[in-house]
C-alpha positions as semicolon CSV with decimal commas, in nm:
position;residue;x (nm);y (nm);z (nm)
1;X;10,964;9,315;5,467
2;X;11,298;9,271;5,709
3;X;11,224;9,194;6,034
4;X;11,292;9,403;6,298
5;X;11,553;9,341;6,526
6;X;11,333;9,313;6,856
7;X;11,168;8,999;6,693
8;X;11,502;8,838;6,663
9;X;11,559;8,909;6,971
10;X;11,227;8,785;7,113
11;X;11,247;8,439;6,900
12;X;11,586;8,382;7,064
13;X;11,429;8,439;7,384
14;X;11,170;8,171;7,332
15;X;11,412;7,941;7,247
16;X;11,630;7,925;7,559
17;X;11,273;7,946;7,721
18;X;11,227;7,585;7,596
19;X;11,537;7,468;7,583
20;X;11,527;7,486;7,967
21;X;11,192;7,358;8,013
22;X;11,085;7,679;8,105
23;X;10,840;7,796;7,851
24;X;10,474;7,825;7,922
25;X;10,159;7,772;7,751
26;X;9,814;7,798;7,824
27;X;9,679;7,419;7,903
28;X;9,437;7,253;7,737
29;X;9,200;7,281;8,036
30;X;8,860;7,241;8,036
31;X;8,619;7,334;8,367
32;X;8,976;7,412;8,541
33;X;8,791;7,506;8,902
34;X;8,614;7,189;8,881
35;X;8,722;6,925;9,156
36;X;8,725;6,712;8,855
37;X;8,928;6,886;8,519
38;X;8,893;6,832;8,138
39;X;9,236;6,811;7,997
40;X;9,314;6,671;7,721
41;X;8,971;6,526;7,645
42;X;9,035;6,350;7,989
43;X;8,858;6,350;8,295
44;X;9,109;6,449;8,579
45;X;9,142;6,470;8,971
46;X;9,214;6,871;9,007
47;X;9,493;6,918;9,223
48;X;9,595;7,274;9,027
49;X;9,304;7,482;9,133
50;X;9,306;7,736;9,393
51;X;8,922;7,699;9,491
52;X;8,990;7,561;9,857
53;X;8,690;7,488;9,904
54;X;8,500;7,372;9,619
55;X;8,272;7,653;9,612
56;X;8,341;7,789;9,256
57;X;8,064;7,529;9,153
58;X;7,827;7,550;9,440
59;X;7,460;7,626;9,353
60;X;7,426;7,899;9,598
61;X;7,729;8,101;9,452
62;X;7,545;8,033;9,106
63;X;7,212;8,152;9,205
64;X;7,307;8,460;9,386
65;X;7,528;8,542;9,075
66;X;7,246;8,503;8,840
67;X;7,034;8,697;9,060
68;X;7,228;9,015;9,074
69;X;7,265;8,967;8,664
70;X;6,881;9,013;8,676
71;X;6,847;9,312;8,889
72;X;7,162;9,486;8,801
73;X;7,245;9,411;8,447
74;X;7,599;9,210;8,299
75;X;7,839;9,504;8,414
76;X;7,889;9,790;8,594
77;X;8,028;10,056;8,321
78;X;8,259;10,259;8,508
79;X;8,480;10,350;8,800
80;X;8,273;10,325;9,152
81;X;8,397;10,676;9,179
82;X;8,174;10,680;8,920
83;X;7,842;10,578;8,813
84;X;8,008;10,199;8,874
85;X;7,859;10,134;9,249
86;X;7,569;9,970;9,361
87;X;7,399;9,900;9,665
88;X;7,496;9,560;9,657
89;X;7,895;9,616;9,669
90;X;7,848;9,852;9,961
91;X;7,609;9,503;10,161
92;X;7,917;9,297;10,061
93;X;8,208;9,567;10,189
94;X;8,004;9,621;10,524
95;X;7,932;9,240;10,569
96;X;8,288;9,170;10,514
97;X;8,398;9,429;10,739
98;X;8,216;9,280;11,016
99;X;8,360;8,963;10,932
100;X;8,705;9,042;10,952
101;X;8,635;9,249;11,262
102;X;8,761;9,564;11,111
103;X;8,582;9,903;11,100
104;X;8,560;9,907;10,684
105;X;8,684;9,706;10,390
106;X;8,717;9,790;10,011
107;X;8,644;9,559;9,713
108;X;8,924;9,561;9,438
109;X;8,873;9,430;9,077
110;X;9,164;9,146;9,190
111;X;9,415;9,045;9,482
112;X;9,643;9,233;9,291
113;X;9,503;9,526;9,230
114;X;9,464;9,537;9,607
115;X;9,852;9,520;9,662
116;X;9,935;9,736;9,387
117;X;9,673;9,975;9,544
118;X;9,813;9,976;9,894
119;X;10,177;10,036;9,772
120;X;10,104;10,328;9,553
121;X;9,917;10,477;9,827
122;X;10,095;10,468;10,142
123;X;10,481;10,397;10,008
124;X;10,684;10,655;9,851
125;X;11,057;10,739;9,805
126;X;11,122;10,867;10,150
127;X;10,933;10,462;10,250
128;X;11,135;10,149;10,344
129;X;10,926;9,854;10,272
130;X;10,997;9,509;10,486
131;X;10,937;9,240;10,233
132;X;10,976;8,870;10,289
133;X;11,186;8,690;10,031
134;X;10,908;8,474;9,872
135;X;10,603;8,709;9,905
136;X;10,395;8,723;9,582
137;X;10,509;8,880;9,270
138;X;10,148;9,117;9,287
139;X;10,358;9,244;9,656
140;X;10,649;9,324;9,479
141;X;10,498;9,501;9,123
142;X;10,329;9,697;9,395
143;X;10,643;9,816;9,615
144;X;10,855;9,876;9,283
145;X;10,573;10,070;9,145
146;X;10,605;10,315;9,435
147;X;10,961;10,418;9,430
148;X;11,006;10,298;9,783
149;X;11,301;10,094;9,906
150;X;11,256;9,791;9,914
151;X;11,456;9,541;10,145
152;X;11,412;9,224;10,159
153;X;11,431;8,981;10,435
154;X;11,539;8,567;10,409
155;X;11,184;8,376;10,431
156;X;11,063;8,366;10,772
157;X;11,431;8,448;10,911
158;X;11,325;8,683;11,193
159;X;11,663;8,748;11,360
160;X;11,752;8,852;10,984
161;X;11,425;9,090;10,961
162;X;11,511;9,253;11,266
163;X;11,835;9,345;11,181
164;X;11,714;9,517;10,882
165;X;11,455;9,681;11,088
166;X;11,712;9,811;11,342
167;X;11,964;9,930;11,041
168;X;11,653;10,123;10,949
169;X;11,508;10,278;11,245
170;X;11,592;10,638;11,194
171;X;11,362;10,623;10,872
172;X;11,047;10,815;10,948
173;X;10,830;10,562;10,683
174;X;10,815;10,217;10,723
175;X;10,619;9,956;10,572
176;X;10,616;9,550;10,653
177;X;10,395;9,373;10,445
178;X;10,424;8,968;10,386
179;X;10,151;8,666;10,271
180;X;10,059;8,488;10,576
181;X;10,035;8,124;10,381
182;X;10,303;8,146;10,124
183;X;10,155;8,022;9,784
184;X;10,456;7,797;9,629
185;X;10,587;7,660;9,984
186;X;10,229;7,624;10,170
187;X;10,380;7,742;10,507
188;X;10,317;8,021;10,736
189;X;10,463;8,353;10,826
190;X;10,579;8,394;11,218
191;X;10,329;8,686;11,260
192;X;10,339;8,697;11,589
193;X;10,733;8,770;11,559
194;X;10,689;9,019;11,309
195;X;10,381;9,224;11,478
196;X;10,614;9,246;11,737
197;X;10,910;9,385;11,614
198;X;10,646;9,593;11,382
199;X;10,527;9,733;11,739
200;X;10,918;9,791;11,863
201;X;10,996;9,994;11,542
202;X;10,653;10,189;11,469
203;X;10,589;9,999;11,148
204;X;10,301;9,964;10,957
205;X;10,219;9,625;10,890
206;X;10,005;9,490;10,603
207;X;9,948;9,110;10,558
208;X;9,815;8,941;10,253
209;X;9,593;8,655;10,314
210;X;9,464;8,560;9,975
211;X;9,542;8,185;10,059
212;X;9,436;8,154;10,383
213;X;9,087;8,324;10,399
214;X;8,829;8,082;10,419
215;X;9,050;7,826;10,572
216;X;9,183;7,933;10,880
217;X;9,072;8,114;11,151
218;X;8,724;8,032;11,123
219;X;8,737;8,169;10,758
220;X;8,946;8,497;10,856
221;X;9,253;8,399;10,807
222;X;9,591;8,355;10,984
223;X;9,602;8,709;11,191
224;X;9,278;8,577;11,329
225;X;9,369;8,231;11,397
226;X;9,662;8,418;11,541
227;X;9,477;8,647;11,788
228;X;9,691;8,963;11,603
229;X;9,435;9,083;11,421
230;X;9,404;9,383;11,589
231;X;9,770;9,443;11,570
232;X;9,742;9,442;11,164
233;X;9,710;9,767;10,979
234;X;9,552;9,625;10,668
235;X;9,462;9,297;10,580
236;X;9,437;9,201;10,201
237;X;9,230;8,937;10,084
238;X;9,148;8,781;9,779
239;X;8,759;8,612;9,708
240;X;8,951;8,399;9,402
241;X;9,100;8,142;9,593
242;X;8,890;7,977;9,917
243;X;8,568;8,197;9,837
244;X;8,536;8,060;9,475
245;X;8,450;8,365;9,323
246;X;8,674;8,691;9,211
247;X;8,780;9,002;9,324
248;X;9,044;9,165;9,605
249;X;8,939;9,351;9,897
250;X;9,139;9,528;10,168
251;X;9,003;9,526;10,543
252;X;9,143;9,763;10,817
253;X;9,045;10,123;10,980
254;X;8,831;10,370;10,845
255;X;9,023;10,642;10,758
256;X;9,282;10,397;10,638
257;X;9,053;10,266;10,402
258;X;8,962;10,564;10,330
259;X;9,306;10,678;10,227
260;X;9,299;10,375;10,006
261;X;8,980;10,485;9,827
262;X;9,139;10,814;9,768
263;X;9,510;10,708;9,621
264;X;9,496;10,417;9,548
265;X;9,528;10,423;9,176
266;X;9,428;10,086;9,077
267;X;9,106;10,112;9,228
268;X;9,067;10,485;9,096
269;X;9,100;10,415;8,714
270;X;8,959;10,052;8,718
271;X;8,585;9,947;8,626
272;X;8,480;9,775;8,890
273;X;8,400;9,419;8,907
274;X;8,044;9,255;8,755
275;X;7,742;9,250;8,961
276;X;7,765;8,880;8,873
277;X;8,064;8,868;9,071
278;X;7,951;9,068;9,353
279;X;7,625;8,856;9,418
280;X;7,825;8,515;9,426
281;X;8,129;8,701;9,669
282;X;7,840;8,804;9,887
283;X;7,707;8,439;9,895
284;X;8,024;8,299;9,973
285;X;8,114;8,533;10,202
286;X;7,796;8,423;10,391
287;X;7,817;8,033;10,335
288;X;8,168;8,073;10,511
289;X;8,048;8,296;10,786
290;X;7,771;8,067;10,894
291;X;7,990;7,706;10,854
292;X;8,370;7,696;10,897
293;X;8,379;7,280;10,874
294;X;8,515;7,330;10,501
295;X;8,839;7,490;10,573
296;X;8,875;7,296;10,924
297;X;8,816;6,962;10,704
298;X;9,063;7,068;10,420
299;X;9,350;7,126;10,694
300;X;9,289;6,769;10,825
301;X;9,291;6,632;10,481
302;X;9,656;6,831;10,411
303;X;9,764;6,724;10,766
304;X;9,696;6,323;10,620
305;X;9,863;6,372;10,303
306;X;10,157;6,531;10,375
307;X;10,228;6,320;10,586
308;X;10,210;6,014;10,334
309;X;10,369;6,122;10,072
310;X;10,699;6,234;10,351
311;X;10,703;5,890;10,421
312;X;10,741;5,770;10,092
313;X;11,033;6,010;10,082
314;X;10,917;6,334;9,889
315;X;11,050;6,625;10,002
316;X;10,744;6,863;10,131
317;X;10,872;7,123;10,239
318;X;10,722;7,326;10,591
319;X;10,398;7,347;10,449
320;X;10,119;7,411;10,676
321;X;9,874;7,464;10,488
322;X;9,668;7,295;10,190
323;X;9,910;7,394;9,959
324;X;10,211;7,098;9,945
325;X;10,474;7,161;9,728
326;X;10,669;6,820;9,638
327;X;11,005;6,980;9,528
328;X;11,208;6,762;9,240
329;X;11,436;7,044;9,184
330;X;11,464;6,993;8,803
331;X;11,239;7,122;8,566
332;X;11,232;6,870;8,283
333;X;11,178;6,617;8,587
334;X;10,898;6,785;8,681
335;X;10,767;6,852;8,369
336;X;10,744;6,444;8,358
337;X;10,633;6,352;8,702
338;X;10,373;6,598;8,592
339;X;10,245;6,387;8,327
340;X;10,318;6,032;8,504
341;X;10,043;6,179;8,769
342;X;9,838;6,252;8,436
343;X;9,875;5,935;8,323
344;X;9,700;5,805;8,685
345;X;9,412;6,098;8,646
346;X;9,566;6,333;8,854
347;X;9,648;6,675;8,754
348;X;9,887;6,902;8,957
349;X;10,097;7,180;8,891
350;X;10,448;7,183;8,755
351;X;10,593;7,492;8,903
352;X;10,940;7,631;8,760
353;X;11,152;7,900;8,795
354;X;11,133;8,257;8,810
355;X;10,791;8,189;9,009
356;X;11,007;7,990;9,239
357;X;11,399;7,960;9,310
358;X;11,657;7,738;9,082
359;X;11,713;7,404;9,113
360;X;11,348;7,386;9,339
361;X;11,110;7,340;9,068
362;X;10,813;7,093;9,193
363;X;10,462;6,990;9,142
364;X;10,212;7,229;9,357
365;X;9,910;7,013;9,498
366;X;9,619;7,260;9,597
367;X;9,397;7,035;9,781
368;X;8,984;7,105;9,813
369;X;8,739;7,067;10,060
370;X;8,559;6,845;9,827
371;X;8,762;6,587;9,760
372;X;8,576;6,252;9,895
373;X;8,780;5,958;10,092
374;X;8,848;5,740;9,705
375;X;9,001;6,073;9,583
376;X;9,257;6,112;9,874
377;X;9,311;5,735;9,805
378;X;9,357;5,743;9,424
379;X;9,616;6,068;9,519
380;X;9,805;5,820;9,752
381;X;9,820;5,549;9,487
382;X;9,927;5,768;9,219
383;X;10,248;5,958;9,400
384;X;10,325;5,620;9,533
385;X;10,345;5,487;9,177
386;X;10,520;5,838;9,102
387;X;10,811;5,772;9,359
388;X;10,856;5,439;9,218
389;X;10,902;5,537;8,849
390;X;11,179;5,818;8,985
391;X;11,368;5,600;9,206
């Protein structure tokens, strides 16, 4: 049989993917939230993962996960509209609640769910949404999804936002939303800036936190550390990254949140997320609630490193954060330093465009809370042999 044109089409594609070092696979990636990888049948420093905190692996997470298996069963069968709600989500969204000093929160089935949720309930046409230029792609499915105008604002450019703010001030619906640690870069949004101007112009403002819950602010994140909190509208979260586990949630006032629960289509027509999955959240959720010393260790730890590998020259951005981006700008070079760091047990990212500009590809290092004192050495020694081999 002929094929169809589309496939031609589609194979062309795929080659200009890889002829510009662009085209992605699936890695070979064994135990991938492990501070310590399989890849390649090779034992591997994880510098990829997103589990701040080491906690994916923690015994306590485990046991509380196995636990609600036994009492509640492997799944939870339908919508929590539904039959798909148990007593044990409505512990976690109280507890979590109180945590994030808000008066209720809402678990989503992921961190994007949760923006796609809050866009398609509280944008529309007649909506202007405030976007920062590098939020995450789940921020911008979302605001696309709801017919709203977008405009978008250079990263952390204030003077820039608030001339789009004041070109748009006769609009009756207005939106603001932007991540507070931005997940390619590792720096951090000038909230303070933006609640005000959100204040000036009567805008709502919703801040995604997915990479810096469980890190800063005593776990809460950024708005917290911040003392804006209060000043937010909604704050998303995410329990995949610093919490270990999975799942979205959205934090703010009640009958915001109940708004959410109402239109928010995402969470509507979804199943909702495993017992399983709800028992270790709820553990984490505790762990960090009790002991912040993870997250306050990690940012001393990123503090450290970024500041060695500056001085042997790489180019790290304004990262804050434990996210350090060491931008190469081209992707095959990348693609290599990639595997020189390989070569030294180290695994890290090798992030290309469209997840971040042209000509800024770079290896992402996610750093963990469990790395010991020989790991941040054998990191040093290996991008110091790295800078070597590229100059």
């Amino acid at each position: 049989m002929t094929p169809k044109s589309f496939y031609r089409r589609i194979e062309g594609e795929l080659a200009d993917l890889e002829k510009a070092s662009l085209f992605r696979d699936i890695p070979d990636v064994d135990y991938g939230s492990a501070r310590e990888l399989v890849f390649r049948g090779r034992n591997l420093l994880n510098l990829a993962s997103n589990d701040y905190l080491g906690l994916a692996n923690d015994e306590r997470l485990k046991i509380a996960a196995v636990g609600a298996v036994e009492q509640y069963g492997c799944g939870s069968a339908a919508s929590r509209l539904v039959t798909g709600n148990f007593r044990l989500y409505d512990e976690l969204e109280c507890e979590l609640a109180e945590f994030k000093e808000q008066e209720a929160s809402m678990l989503f089935t992921s961190g994007y769910a949760a923006n796609l949720a809050i866009m398609d309930s509280f944008a529309g046409r007649r909506t202007i949404v405030f976007s920062d230029k590098l939020n995450h792609a789940s921020i911008l499915d979302g605001i696309r999804l709801s017919g709203a105008r977008h405009v978008r604002y250079r990263h952390n450019d204030i003077a820039h936002l608030k001339k789009r703010m004041e070109s748009s001030k006769d609009v009756d619906s207005r939106i603001l939303v932007t991540d507070t640690i931005f997940s390619m870069d590792g720096d951090l949004a000038r909230l303070e800036e933006i609640a005000d101007l959100c204040d000036f112009y009567d805008t709502m403002l919703v801040v995604d936190e997915a990479h810096a819950e469980g890190v800063f602010g005593s776990g809460r994140g950024i708005s917290h550390e911040r003392n804006i909190a209060d000043r937010v509208d909604l704050h998303m979260g995410a329990f995949s990254k610093g919490f270990g586990s999975l799942g979205g949630a959205v934090s703010g006032r009640k009958d915001l949140i109940s708004y959410l629960r109402n239109k928010g289509r995402s969470f509507v027509f979804s199943t909702a997320l495993s017992p399983a999955v709800i028992g270790a959240n709820l553990a984490a959720l505790r762990l960090i609630a009790s002991d912040s010393s993870r997250g306050e260790r990690l940012l001393l730890m990123s503090r450290e490193l970024k500041t060695y590998l500056e001085s042997l020259g790489f180019n790290c951005g304004d990262s804050e954060s434990q996210i350090i981006p060491v931008i190469l700008g081209d992707n095959e070079k990348v693609l290599a330093a990639r595997e020189k760091l390989i070569g030294e047990g180290v695994y890290t990212a090798a992030i290309r465009p469209p997840t971040v500009p042209d000509g800024t590809a770079r290896l992402r290092i996610s750093l963990r809370a469990d790395l010991t004192d020989d790991d941040l050495q054998k990191i040093k020694t290996a991008f110091a042999k790295l800078k070597t081999d590229l100059t």
